[in-house]
Backbone as CSV, one residue per row, in Angstrom:
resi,resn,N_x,N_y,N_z,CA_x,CA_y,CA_z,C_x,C_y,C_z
1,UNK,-97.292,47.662,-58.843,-96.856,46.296,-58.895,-96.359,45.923,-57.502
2,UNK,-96.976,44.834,-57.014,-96.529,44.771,-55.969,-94.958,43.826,-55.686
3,UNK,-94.013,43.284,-56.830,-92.556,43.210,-56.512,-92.175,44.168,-57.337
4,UNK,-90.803,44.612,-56.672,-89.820,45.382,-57.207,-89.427,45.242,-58.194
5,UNK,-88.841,45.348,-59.457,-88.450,45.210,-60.207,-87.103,44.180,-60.507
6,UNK,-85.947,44.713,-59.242,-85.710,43.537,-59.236,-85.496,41.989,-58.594
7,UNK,-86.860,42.491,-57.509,-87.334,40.757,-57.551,-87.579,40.207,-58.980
8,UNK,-88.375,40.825,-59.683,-89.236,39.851,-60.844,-87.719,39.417,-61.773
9,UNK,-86.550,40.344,-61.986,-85.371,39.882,-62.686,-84.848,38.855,-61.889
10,UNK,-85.192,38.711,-60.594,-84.252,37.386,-59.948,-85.213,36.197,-60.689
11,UNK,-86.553,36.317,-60.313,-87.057,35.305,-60.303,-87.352,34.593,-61.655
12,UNK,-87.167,35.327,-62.680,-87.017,35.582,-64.273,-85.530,34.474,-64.587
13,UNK,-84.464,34.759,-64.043,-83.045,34.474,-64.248,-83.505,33.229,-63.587
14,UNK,-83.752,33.116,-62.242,-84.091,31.948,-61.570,-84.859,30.734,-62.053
15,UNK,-85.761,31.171,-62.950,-86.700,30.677,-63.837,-85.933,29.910,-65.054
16,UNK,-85.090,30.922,-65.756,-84.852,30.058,-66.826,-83.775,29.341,-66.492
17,UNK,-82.639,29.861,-65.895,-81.999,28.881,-64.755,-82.604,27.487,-64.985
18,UNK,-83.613,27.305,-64.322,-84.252,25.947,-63.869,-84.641,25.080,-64.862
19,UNK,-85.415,25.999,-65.815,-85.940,25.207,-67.353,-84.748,24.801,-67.996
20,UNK,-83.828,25.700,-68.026,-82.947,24.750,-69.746,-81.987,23.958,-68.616
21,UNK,-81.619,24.022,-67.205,-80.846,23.332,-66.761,-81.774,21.681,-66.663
22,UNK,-83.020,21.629,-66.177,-84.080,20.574,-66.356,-84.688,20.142,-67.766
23,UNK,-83.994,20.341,-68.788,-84.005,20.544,-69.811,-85.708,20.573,-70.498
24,UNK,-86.139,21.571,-70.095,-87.813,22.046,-70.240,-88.285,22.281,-71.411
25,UNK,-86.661,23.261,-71.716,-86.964,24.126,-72.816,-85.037,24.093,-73.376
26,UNK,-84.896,24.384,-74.711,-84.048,24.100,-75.712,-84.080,25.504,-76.052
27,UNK,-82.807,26.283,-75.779,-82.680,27.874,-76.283,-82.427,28.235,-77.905
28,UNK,-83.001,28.975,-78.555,-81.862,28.863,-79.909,-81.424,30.676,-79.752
29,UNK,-81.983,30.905,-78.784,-81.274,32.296,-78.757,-79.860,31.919,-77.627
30,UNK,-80.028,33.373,-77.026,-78.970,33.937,-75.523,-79.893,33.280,-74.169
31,UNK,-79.022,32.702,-73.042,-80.424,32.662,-72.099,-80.662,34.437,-71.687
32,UNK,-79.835,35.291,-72.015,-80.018,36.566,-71.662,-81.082,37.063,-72.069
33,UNK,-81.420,36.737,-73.540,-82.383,36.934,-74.627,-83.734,36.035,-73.834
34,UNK,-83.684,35.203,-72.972,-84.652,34.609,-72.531,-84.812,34.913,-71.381
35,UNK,-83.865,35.257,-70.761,-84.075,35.930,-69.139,-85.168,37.696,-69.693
36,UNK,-84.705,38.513,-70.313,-85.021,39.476,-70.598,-86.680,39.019,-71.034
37,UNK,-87.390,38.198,-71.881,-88.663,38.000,-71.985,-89.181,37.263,-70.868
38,UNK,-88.838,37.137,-70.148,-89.332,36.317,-69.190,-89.948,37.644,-67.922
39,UNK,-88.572,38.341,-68.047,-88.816,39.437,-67.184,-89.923,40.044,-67.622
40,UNK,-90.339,40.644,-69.259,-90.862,41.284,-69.394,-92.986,40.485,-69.051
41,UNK,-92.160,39.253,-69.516,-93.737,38.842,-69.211,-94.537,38.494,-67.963
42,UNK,-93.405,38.533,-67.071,-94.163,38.466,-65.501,-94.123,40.215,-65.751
43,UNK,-93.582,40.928,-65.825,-94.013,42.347,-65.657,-95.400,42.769,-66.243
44,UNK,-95.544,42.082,-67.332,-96.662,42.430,-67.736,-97.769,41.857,-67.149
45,UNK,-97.580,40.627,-67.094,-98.799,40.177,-66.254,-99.352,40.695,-64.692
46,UNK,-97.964,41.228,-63.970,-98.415,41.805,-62.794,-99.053,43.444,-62.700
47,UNK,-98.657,43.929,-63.947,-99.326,44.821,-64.280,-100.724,45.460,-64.153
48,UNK,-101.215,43.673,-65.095,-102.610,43.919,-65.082,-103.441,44.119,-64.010
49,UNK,-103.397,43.944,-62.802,-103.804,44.265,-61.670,-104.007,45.656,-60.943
50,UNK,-102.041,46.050,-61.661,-102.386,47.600,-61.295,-103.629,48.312,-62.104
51,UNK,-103.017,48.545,-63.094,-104.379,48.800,-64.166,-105.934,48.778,-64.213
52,UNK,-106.279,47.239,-63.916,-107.654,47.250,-62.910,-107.651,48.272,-61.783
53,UNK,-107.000,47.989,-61.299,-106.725,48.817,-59.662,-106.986,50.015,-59.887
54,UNK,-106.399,50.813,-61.243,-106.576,51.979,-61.696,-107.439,52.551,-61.836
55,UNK,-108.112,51.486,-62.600,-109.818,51.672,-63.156,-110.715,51.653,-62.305
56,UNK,-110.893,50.845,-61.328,-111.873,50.486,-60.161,-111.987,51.696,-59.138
57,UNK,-110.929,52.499,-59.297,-110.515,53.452,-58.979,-111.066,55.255,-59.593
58,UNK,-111.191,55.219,-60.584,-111.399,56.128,-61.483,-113.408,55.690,-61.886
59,UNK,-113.613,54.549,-61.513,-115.212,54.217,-61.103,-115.875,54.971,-60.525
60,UNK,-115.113,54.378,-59.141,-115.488,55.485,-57.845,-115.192,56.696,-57.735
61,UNK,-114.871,57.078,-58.480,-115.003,58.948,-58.437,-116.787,58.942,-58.255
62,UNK,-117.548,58.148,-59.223,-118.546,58.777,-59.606,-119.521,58.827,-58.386
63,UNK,-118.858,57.799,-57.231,-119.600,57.534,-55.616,-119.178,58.236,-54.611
64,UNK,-118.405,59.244,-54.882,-117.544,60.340,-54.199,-118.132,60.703,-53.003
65,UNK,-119.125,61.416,-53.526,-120.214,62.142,-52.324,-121.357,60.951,-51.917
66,UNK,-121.517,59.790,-51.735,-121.993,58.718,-51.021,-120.849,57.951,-50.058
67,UNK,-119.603,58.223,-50.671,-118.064,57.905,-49.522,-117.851,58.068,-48.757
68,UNK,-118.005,59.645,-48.880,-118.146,61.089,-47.878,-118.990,60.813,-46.801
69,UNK,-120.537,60.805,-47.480,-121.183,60.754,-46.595,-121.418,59.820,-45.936
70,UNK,-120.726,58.378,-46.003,-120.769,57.215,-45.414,-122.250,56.204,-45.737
71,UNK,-122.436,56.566,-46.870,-123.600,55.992,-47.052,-122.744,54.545,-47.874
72,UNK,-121.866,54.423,-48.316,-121.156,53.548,-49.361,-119.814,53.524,-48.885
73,UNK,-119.293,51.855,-48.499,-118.136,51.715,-47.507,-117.087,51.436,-48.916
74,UNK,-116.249,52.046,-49.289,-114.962,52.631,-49.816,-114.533,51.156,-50.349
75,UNK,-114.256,50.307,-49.226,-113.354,49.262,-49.466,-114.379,48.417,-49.944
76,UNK,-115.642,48.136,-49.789,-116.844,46.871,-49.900,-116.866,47.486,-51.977
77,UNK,-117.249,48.730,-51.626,-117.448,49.077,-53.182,-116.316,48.681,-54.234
78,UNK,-115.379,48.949,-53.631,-114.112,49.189,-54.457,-113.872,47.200,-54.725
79,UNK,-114.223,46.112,-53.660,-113.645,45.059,-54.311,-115.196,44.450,-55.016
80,UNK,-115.956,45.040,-54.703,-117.262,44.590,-55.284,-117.109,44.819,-57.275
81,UNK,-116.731,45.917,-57.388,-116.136,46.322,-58.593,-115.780,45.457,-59.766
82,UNK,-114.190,45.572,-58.891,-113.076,44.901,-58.922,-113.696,43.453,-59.106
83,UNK,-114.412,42.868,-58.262,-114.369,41.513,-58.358,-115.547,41.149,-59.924
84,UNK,-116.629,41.921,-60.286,-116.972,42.224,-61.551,-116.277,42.217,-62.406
85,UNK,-115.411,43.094,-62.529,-115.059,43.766,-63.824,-113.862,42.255,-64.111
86,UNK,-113.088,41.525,-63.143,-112.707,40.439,-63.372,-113.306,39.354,-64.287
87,UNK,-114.195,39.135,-63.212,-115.475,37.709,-64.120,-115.511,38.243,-65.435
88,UNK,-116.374,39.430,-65.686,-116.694,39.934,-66.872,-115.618,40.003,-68.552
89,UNK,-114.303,40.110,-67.544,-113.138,40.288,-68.592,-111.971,38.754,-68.407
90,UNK,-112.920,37.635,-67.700,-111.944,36.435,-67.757,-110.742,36.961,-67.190
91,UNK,-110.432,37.901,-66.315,-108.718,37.932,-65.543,-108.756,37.076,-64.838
92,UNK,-107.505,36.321,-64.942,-106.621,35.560,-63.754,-105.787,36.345,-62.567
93,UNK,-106.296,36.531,-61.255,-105.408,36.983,-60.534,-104.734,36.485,-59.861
């Protein structure tokens, strides 16, 4: 993930901060109870990237020895992938 953990809690707190003070949104919980899902759902969403990242990753094993031998440039393959397996699965990045 590329923020820290707790960037995404500032920006989470910061977030709902802004909504119920702009009155966006109407709590019937805690805003704590809403800071805490908020956190969890930018976490999750930034996730998904790693995960791809993971996979696109665990691809290229199978181009190992074309890497090596420089027949297949590492980084061209790896977002060529990546930029597939996106379209194919509707991700938003």
């Amino acid at each position: 993930m590329r923020l820290s953990k707790e960037r995404v809690r500032h920006m989470a707190e910061t977030l709902a901060g802004r909504l119920v003070q702009e009155s966006h949104v109407a709590l019937t919980g805690t805003q704590k109870a809403f800071i805490e899902s908020l956190d969890q759902v930018v976490t999750d969403e930034l996730s998904i990237e790693d995960r791809l990242n993971s996979e696109v990753r665990q691809l290229l094993k199978a181009y190992e020895r074309q890497i090596e031998t420089g027949q297949v440039d590492y980084q061209k393959m790896f977002t060529m992938i990546k930029q597939k397996l996106v379209r194919e699965r509707g991700i938003i990045l």
